[in-house]
mmCIF file of the C-alpha atoms, coordinates in Angstrom:
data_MODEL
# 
_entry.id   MODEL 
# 
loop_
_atom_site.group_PDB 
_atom_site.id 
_atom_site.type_symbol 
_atom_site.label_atom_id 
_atom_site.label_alt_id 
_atom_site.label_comp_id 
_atom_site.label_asym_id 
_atom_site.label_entity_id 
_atom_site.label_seq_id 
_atom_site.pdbx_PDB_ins_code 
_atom_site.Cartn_x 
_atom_site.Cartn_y 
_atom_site.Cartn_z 
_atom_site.occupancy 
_atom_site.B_iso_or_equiv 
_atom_site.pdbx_formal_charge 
_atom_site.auth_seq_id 
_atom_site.auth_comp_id 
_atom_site.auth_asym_id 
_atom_site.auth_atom_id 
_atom_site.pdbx_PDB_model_num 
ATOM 1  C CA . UNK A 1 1  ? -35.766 -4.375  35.492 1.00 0.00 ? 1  UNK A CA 1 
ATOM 2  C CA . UNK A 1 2  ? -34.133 -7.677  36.750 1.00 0.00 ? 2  UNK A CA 1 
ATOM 3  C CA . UNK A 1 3  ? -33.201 -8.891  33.229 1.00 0.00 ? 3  UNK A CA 1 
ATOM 4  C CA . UNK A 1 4  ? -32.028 -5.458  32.129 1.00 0.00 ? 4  UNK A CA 1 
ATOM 5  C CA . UNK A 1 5  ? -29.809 -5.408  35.192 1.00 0.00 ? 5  UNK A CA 1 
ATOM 6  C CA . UNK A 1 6  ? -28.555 -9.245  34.749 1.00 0.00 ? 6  UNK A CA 1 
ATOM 7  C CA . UNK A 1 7  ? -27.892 -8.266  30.668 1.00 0.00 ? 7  UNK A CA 1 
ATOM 8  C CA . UNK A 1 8  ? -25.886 -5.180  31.516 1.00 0.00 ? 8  UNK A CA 1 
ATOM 9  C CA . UNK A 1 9  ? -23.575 -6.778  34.645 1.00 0.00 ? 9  UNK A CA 1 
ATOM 10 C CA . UNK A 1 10 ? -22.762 -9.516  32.077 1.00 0.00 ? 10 UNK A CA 1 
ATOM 11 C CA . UNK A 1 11 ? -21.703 -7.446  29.434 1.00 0.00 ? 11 UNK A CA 1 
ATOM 12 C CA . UNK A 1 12 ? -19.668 -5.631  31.962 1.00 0.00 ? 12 UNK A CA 1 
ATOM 13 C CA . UNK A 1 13 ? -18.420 -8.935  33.065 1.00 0.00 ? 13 UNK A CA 1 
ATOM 14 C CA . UNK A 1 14 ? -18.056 -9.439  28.965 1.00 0.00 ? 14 UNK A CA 1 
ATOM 15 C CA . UNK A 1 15 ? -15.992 -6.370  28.908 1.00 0.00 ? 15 UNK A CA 1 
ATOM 16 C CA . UNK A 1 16 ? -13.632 -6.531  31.644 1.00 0.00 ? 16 UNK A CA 1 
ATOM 17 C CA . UNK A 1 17 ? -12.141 -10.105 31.079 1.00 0.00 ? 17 UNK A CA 1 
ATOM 18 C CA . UNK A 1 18 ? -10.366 -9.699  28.113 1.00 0.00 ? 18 UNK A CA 1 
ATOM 19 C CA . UNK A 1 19 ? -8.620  -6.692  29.809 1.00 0.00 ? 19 UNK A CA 1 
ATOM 20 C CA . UNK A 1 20 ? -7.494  -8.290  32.899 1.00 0.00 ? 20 UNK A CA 1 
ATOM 21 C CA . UNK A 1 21 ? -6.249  -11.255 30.628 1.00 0.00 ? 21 UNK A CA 1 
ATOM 22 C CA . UNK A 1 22 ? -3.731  -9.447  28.559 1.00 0.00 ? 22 UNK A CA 1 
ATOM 23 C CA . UNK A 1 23 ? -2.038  -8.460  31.386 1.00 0.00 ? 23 UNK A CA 1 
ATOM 24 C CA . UNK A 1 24 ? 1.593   -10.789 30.639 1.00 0.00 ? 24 UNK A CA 1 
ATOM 25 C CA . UNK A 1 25 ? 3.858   -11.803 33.251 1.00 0.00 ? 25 UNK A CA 1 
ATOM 26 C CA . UNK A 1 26 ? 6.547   -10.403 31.367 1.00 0.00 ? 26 UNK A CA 1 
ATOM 27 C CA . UNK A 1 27 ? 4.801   -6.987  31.714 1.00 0.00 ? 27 UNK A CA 1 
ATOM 28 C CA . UNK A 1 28 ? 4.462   -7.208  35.162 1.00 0.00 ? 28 UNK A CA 1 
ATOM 29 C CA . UNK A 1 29 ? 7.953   -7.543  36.319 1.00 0.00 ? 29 UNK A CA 1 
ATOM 30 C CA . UNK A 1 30 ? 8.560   -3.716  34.641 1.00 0.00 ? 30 UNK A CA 1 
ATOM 31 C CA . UNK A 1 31 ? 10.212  -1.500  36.878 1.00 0.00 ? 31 UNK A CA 1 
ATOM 32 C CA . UNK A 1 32 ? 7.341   0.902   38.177 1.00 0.00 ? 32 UNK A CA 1 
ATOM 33 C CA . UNK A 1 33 ? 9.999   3.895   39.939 1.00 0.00 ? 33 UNK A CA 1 
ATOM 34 C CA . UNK A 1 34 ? 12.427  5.144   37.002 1.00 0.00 ? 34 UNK A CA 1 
ATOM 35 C CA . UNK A 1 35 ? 15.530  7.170   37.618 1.00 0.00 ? 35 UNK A CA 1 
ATOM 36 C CA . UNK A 1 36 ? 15.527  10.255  35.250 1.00 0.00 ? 36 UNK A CA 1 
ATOM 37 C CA . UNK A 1 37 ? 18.554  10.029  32.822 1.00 0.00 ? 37 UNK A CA 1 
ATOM 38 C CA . UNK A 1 38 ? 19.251  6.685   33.726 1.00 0.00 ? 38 UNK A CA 1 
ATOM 39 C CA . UNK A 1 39 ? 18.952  4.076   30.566 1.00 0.00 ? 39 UNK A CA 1 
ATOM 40 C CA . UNK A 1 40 ? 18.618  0.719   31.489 1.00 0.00 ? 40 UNK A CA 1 
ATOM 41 C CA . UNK A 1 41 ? 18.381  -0.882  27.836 1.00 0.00 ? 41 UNK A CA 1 
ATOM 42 C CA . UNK A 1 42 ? 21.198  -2.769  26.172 1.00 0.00 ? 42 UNK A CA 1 
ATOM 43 C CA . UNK A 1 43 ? 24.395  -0.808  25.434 1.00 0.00 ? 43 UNK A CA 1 
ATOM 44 C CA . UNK A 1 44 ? 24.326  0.363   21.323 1.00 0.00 ? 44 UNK A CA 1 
ATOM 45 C CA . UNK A 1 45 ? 26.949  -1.105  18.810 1.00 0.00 ? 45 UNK A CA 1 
ATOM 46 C CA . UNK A 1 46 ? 29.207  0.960   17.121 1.00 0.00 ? 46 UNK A CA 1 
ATOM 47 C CA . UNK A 1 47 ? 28.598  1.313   12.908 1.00 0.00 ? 47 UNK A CA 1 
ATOM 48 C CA . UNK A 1 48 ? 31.024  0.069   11.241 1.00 0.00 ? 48 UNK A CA 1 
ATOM 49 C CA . UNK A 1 49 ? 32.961  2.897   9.203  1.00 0.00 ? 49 UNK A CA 1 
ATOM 50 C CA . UNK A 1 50 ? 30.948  1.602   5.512  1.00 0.00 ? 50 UNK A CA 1 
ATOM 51 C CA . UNK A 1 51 ? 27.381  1.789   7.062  1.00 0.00 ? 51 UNK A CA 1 
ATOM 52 C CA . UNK A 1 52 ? 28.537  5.741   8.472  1.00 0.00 ? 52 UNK A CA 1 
ATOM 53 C CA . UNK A 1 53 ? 29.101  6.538   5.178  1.00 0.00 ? 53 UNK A CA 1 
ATOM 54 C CA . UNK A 1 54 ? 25.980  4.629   3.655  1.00 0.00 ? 54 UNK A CA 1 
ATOM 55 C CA . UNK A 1 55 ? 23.841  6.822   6.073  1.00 0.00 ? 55 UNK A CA 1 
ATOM 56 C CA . UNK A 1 56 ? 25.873  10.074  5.397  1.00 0.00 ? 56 UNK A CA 1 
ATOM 57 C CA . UNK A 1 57 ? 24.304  9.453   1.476  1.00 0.00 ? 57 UNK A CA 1 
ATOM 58 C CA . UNK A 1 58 ? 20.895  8.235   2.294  1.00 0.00 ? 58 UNK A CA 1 
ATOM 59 C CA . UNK A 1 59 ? 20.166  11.804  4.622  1.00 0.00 ? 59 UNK A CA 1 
ATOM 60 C CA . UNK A 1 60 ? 21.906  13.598  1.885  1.00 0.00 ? 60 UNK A CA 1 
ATOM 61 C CA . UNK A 1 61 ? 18.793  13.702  0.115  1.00 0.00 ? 61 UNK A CA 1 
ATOM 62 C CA . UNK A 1 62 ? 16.404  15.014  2.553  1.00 0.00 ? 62 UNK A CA 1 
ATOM 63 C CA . UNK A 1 63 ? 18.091  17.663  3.078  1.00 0.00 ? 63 UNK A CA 1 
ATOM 64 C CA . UNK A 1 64 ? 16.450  20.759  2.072  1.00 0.00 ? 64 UNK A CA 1 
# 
């Protein structure tokens, strides 16, 4: 019963490590409390007046 007991904390031991290892620093400085409506992320760049009109064709075929 002692070995079975010894095997099975270790491979909970086995188990649990890699998990508490991939947690990055980076990932840890997240803001937990988010605002609704409020984005945060970089501010988008305007398309150019060519790449508009290169998107306009490329949807024109999926329309149905």
């Amino acid at each position: 019963m002692t070995v079975i007991r010894r095997t099975v904390c270790a491979m909970a031991l086995l188990l649990v490590t890699p998990l508490l290892a991939g947690c990055n620093e980076e990932e840890q400085a997240r803001p937990i409390h988010l605002e609704k409506g409020v984005y945060r992320g970089a501010a988008d760049t305007h398309l150019s007046a060519d790449q508009v009109q290169a998107l306009q064709q490329r949807s024109a075929g999926q329309r149905f």
